[in-house]
Structures are given as structure tokens and as C-alpha cells.
C-alpha positions as CSV (number, residue, x, y, z in Angstrom):
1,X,0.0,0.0,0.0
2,X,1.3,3.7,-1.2
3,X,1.9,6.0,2.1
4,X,-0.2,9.2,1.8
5,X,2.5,11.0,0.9
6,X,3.3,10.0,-1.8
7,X,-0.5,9.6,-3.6
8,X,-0.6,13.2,-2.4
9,X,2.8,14.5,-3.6
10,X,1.9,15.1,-7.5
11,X,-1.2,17.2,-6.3
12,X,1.1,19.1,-4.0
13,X,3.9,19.8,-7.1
14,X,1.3,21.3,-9.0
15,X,-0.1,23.7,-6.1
16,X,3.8,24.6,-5.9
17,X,4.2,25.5,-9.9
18,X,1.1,27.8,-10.2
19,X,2.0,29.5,-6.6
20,X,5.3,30.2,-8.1
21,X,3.8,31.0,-11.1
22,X,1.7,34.0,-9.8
23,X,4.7,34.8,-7.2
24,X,7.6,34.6,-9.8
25,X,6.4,35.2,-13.0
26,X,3.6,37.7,-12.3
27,X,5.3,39.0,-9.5
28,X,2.7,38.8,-6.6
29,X,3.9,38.0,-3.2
30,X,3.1,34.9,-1.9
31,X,-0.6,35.7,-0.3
32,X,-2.1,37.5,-2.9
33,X,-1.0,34.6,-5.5
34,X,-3.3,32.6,-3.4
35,X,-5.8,34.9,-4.0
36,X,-5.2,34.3,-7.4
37,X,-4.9,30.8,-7.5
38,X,-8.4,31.2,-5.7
39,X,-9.8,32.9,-8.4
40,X,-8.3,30.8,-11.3
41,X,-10.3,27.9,-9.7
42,X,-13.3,29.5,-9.2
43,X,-13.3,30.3,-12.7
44,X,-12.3,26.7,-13.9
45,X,-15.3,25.7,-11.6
46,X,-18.0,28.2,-13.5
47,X,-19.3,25.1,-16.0
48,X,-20.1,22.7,-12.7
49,X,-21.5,26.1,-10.4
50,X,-23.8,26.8,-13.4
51,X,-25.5,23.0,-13.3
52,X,-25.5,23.3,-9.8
53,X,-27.1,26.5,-10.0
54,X,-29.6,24.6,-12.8
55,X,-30.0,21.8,-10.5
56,X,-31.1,24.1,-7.7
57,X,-33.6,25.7,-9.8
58,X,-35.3,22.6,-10.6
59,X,-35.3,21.1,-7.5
60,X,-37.1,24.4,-5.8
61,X,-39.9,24.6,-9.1
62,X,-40.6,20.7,-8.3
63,X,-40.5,20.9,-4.8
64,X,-44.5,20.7,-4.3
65,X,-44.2,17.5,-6.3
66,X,-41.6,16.1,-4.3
67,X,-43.3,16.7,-1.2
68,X,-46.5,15.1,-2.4
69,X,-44.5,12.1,-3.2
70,X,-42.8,12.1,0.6
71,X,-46.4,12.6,2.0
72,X,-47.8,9.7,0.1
73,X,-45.1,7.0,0.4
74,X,-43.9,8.5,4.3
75,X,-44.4,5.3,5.6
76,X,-42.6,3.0,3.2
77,X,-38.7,4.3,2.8
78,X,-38.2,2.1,0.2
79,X,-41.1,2.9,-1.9
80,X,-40.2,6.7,-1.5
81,X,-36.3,6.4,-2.5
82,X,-37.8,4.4,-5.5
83,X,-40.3,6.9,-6.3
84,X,-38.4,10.0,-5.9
85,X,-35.9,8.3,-7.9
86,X,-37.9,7.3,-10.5
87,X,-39.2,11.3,-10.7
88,X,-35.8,12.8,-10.9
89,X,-35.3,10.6,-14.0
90,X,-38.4,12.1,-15.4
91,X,-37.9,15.0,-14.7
92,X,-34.0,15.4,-15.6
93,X,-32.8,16.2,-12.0
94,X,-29.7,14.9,-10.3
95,X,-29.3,16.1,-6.7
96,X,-26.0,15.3,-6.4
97,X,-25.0,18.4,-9.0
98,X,-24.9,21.1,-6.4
99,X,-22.5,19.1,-4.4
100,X,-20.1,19.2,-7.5
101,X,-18.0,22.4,-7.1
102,X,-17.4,21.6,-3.5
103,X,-16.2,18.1,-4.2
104,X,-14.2,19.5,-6.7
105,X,-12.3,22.2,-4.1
106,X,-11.3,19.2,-1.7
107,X,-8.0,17.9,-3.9
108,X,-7.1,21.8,-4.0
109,X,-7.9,22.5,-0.8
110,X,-5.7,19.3,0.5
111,X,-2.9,20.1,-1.7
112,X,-3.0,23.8,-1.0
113,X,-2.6,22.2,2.7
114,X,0.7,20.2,2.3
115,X,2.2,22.9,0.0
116,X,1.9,25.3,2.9
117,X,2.8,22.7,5.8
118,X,5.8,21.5,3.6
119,X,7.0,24.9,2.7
120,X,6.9,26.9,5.8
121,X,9.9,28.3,5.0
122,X,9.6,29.2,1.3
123,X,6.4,30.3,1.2
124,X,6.4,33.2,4.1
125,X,5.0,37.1,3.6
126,X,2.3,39.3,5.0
127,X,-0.7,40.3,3.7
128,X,-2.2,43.8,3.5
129,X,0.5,44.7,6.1
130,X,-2.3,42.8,8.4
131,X,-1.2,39.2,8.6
132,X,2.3,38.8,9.6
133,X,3.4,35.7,8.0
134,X,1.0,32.9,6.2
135,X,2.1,30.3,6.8
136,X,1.5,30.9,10.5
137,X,-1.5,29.2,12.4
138,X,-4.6,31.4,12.5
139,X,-4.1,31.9,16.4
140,X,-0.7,33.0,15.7
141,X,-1.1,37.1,15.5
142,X,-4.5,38.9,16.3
143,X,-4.7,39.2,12.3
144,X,-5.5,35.5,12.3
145,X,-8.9,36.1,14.6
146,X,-10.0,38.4,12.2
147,X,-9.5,36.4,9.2
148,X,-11.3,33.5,11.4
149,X,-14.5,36.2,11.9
150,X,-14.4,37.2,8.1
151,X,-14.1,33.1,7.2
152,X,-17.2,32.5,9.2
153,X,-19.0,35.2,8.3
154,X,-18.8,34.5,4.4
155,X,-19.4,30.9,4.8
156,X,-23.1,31.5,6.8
157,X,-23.7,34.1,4.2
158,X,-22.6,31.4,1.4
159,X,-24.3,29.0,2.6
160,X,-27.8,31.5,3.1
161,X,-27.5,32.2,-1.2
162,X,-26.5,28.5,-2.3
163,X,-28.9,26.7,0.0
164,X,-32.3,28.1,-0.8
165,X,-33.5,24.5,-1.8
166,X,-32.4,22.5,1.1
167,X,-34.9,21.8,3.8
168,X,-35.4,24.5,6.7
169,X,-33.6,22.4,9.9
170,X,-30.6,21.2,7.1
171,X,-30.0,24.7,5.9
172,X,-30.1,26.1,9.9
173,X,-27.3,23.3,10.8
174,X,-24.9,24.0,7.6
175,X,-24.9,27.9,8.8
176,X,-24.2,26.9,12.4
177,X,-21.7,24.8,11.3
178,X,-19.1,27.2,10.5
179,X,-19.0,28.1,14.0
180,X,-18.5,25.2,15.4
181,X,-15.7,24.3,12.9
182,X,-13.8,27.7,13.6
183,X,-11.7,25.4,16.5
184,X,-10.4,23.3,13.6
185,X,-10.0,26.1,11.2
186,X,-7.9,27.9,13.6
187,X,-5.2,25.1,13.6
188,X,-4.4,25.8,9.7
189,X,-2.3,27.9,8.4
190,X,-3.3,31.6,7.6
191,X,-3.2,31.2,3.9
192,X,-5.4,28.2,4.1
193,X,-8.1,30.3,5.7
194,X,-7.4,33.4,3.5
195,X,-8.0,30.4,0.1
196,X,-10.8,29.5,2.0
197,X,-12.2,32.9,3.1
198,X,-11.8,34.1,-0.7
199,X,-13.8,31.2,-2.0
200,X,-16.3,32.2,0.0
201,X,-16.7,35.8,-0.5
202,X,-16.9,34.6,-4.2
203,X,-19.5,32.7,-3.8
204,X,-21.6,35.6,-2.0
205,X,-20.9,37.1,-5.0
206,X,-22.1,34.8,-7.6
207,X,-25.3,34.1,-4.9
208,X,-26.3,38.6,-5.8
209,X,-25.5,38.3,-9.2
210,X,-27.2,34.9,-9.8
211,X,-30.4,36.3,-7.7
212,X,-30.4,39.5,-10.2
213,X,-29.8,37.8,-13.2
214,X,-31.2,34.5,-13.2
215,X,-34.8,34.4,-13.7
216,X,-37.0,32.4,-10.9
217,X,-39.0,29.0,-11.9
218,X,-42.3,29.2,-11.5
219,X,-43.1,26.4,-9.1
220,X,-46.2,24.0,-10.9
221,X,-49.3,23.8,-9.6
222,X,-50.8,20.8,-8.2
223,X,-54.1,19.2,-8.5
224,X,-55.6,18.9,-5.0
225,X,-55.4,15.4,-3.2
226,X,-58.5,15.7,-1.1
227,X,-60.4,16.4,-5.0
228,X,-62.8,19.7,-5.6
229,X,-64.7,21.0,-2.2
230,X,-68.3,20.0,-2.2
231,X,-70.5,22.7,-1.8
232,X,-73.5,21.8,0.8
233,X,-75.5,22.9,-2.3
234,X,-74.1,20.6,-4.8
235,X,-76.1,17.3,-4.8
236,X,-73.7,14.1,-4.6
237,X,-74.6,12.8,-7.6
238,X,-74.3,16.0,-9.7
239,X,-71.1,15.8,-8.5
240,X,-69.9,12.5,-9.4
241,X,-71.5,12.6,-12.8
242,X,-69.2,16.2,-13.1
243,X,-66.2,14.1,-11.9
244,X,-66.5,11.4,-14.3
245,X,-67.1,13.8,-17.5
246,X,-70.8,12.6,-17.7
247,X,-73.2,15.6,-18.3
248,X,-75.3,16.3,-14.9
249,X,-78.9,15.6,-14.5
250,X,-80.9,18.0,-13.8
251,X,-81.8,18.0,-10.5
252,X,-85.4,17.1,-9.4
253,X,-87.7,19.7,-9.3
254,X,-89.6,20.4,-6.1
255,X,-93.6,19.6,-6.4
256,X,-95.6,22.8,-6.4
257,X,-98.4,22.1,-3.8
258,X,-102.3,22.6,-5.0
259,X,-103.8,25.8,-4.2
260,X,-105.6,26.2,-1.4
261,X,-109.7,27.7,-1.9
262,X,-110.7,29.1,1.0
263,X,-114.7,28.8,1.4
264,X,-116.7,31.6,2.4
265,X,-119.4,30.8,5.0
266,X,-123.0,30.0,3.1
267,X,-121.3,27.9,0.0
268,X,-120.3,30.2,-2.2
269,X,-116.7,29.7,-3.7
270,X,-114.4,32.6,-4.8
């Protein structure tokens, strides 16, 4: 079996070549090319955030449909997974496309690790005369607190303009999350958190133009499970014949009840 190290080194020889790239031959310092290198991936990333922005659409304009389908088949798991499976073949949907671009982040996001653990003493510099040194922990220099508020901030407000579809107590847990996850975030180094804090902030950004742009689907509307309200006027059967396509009967009519002559004492009749 291959130690981790070496399955992980080619990944982490191409994070070094494109940082030296933006720090050698474009000549930014060593936190602002990953900045850059954030931004090149973001932009290699645009074909899979528009599906998953696609995907999103349609799973918010079926989402009465798909809730019908959980309320009817609630008590049989196995009949619902085959059900709502067999409707996102119908209707062209795969869930799993919103989960692409972050899938695809995680290889650059490890390597981006190792470069900077590995090269501690290569890859060094401030940033914004704010942060001292990046490859420092975050918990190294007040600067890294900061970064640490600004990481957590952008990833609730991220995760408020990429989750519209997900259900209410999912989409309350994935913006807690970040906070919780700020203990483990802190252990990195400060240019893993300023990668991270720029992805991001990019993605708020492509959540307000994709709001402004992007037109809304309309969401379909459903026929009624309970059927039509009856109306305490509408006879049963008028209704059924209605329901079945058959032309209504006209209702019975009401017999008219004779006249009553009233008699005048002595015989005579008026």
C-alpha cells in the first residue's frame, strides 16, 4: 500500500508550480498569488456552479411535487427512495450536481494544505501589512482572529445564497456549522483560511449576481389530493357525474303544492 504521501505528492507539485507562477512570474507576493490561484479555480469551476445552479432551480420549481411524493409513500422508505428516484429521472434532476464544485475544491484545498505545511519556509510574507506571516496558524497574531470572523461570516452568508432549496432544519445546521468548525479552522495555516475565506466571498458574490440575473422557476401547480370541495348545495350525484365527465342531470324539481280555496261561509266559492 502507497503511504499518503506519496498519492498526495503530484497534487502538491502542482499547487507549488502555479503559486510560483503568480509569485515569480507575475510578481505577486506569496498571499495575494493565493488569492489568485483562488480565483483561477473558481473560474475553472463556472461550468459545474452553473449545473448546480440549474440543479437548484429545478429542485425548488418541483418541490411541491416532491413533497406530495414524501407525504404519500412516508411510511414506506423504500417505496419513497424508488419513487423520488424514478421522478428525478423524469424529470432530468440529479441532486448530487450542487454538491459538485465543492467536491471538486477538496483535492485543491488538500494540496493547497501540504504545499503550505511543507513549505513553511519558502512560502512566508504578509498580507495587507495585516497578517504577519501565512504560513502561520490562525491563532498566531491577532490578524488571524480576524481572518477567522471574516471566514465565518462568508461561509453563513454562502451558505444563506447556495442553500435556498435544502430543507429548513438542514440549511439552519450547515450555517451553524461554521462556527462550530472555527476550532479546527484555527489550527491551519493563515493562507489556508485566506484560500478558504476568498472562495467564499466569491460565492456571496455569484449568490447577488445569480439572484439579479437568473430568472425564478415558477413552481407548478398541483391538482388537490383531497379532489374539488363540495359545496352543501351541490347534490352528490351531480357531483360525481361532473367528476367522471358525464353531463349532470338536472336536479329534481320540487312539487308545487295545490292551491288552497278558501270557502266563504254559506257555499259560495271565490
Amino acid at each position: 500500500m502507497m503511504p499518503l504521501f506519496s498519492i498526495l505528492q503530484p497534487l502538491e507539485d502542482v499547487m507549488k508550480s502555479i503559486l510560483d507562477f503568480f509569485h515569480t512570474s507575475v510578481g505577486l507576493p506569496w498571499a495575494w498569488s493565493i488569492v489568485a490561484l483562488t480565483v483561477l479555480v473558481r473560474i475553472l469551476l463556472v461550468p459545474l456552479t452553473v449545473r448546480q445552479i440549474h440543479s437548484m432551480q429545478s429542485l425548488q420549481a418541483h418541490a411541491p411535487e416532491m413533497k406530495a411524493i414524501q407525504q404519500k409513500y412516508k411510511g414506506d422508505r423504500a417505496k419513497l427512495n424508488e419513487e423520488l428516484m424514478k421522478f428525478y429521472r423524469e424529470n432530468h434532476i440529479n441532486p448530487a450536481a450542487s454538491c459538485l464544485p465543492l467536491l471538486a475544491q477538496f483535492p485543491v484545498f488538500i494540496a493547497l494544505y501540504f504545499t503550505l505545511k511543507n513549505n513553511t519556509k519558502h512560502i512566508t510574507g504578509s498580507w495587507l501589512h495585516v497578517v504577519p506571516n501565512i504560513a502561520d496558524k490562525g491563532t498566531a497574531h491577532w490578524s488571524g482572529y480576524v481572518l477567522l470572523a471574516v471566514y465565518a461570516g462568508s461561509q453563513v452568508a454562502s451558505t444563506y445564497f447556495m442553500g435556498a432549496t435544502m430543507d429548513k432544519t438542514q440549511r439552519n445546521i450547515m450555517m451553524v456549522l461554521p462556527l462550530i468548525f472555527i476550532t479546527v479552522v484555527s489550527r491551519f495555516p493563515t493562507g489556508l483560511i485566506l484560500y478558504w475565506m476568498t472562495t467564499n466571498l466569491w460565492t456571496v458574490g455569484q449568490g447577488l449576481v445569480t439572484r439579479r440575473l437568473v430568472p425564478k422557476t415558477a413552481a407548478p401547480k398541483l391538482p388537490s389530493l383531497s379532489g374539488p370541495k363540495r359545496s352543501s348545495r351541490t347534490p352528490a350525484k351531480a357531483e360525481e357525474a361532473k367528476e367522471n365527465g358525464a353531463p349532470a342531470a338536472d336536479p329534481p324539481k320540487t312539487p308545487v303544492a295545490p292551491r288552497r280555496v278558501k270557502r266563504k261561509k254559506g257555499g259560495a266559492r271565490r
